[in-house]
C-alpha atoms as one frame of an Amber mdcrd trajectory, in Angstrom:
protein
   0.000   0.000   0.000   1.721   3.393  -1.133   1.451   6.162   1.564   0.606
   9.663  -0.430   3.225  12.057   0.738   0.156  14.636   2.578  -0.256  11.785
   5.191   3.385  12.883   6.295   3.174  15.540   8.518   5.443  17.378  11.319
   4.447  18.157  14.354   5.939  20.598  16.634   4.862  20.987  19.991   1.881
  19.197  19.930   1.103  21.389  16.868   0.755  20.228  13.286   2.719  22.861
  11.084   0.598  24.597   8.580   0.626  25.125   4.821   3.544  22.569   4.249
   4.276  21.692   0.607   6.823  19.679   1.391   9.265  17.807   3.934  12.329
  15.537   4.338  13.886  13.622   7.214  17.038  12.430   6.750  19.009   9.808
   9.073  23.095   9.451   9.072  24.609   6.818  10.463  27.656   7.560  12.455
  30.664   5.485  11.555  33.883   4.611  13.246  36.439   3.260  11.053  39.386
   1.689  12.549  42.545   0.551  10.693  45.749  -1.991  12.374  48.366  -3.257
  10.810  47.116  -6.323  11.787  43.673  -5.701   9.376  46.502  -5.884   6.557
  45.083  -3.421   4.367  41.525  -3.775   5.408  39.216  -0.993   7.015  36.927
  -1.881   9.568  33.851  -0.017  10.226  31.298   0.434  13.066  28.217   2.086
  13.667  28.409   4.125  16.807  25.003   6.170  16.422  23.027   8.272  13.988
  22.150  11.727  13.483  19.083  12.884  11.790  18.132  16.504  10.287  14.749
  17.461   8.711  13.405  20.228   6.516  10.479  21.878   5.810   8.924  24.008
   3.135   5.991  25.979   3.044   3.632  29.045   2.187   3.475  32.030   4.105
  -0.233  32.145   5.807  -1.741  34.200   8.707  -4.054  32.275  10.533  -7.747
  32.429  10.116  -8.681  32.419  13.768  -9.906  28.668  13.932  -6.489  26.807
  13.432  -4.347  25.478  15.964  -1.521  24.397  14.004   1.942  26.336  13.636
   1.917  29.183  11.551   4.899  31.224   9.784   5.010  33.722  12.460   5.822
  31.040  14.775   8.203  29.477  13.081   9.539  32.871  12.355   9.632  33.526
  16.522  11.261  29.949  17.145  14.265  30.502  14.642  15.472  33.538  17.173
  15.350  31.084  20.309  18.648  30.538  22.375  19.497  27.921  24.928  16.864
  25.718  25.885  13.906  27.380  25.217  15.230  26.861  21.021  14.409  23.225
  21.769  11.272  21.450  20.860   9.414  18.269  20.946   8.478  17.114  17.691
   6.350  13.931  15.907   7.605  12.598  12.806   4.063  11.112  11.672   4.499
   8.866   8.677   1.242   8.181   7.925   0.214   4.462   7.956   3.153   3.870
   9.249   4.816   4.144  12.734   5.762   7.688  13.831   8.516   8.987  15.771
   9.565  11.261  18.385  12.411  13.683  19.626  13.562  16.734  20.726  15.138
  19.067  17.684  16.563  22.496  17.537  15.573  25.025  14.090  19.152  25.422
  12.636  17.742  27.812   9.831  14.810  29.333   8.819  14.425  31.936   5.605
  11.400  33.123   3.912  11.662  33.730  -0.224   9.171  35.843  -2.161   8.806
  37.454  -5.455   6.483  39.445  -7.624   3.702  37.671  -8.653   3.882  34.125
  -6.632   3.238  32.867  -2.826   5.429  34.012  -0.469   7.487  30.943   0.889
   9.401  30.067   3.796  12.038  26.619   4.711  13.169  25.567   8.061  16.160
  23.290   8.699  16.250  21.167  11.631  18.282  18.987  13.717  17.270  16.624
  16.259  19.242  16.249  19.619  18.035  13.603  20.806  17.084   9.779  20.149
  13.995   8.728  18.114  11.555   6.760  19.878   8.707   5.135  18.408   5.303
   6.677  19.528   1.934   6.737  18.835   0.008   9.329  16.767  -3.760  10.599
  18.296
């Protein structure tokens, strides 16, 4: 069964973020590579842990007065967080599938607009802590 790609959504702080056109999460693993003369020749490599980043694209909107989802003047407010307060709980909910949790931090954030189209805006994130499965309401 194919999952369509708007069943994919990000939440951030319990809030769903609005007028996405598009996402990406991204996991690295992290390798240790170790080389002896004993290996003769031969690299070996481990995987000590993983990193993961995600972005998100979307159109500029003011809310309407009946949404509780994140809007682009909260994003806009949470790129200019320091310390702790710049770190958030977020779901990764994949749809059908199982979703994942974490804590992240917004590593970039820029709006783009021109003359005659939507005003847009991208965040870049980075999560800081492990993923654990969870459950979606």
């Amino acid at each position: 069964m194919e999952i369509l790609g708007y069943n994919i959504a990000m939440k951030i702080g319990g809030k769903v973020i609005e007028a996405v056109t598009q996402d990406q999460f991204s996991i690295s693993q992290t390798i240790k590579e170790s080389l002896t003369k004993g290996d003769k020749g031969v690299t070996k490599a481990v995987v000590t842990g993983y990193g993961c980043t995600f972005n998100t694209n979307g159109n500029i909107n003011k809310k309407d007065g009946t949404s509780a989802g994140l809007d682009s003047d909260e994003l806009f407010a949470q790129s200019l967080k320091k310390g702790a307060d710049a770190e958030v709980d977020f779901v990764y909910n994949r749809g059908d599938l199982k979703a994942y949790s974490g804590k992240a931090v917004m590593t970039s954030y820029s709006e783009d607009s021109n003359a005659d189209g939507t005003a847009t805006w991208s965040a870049a994130w980075r999560v800081v802590s492990d993923l654990t499965e969870t459950t979606v309401n």
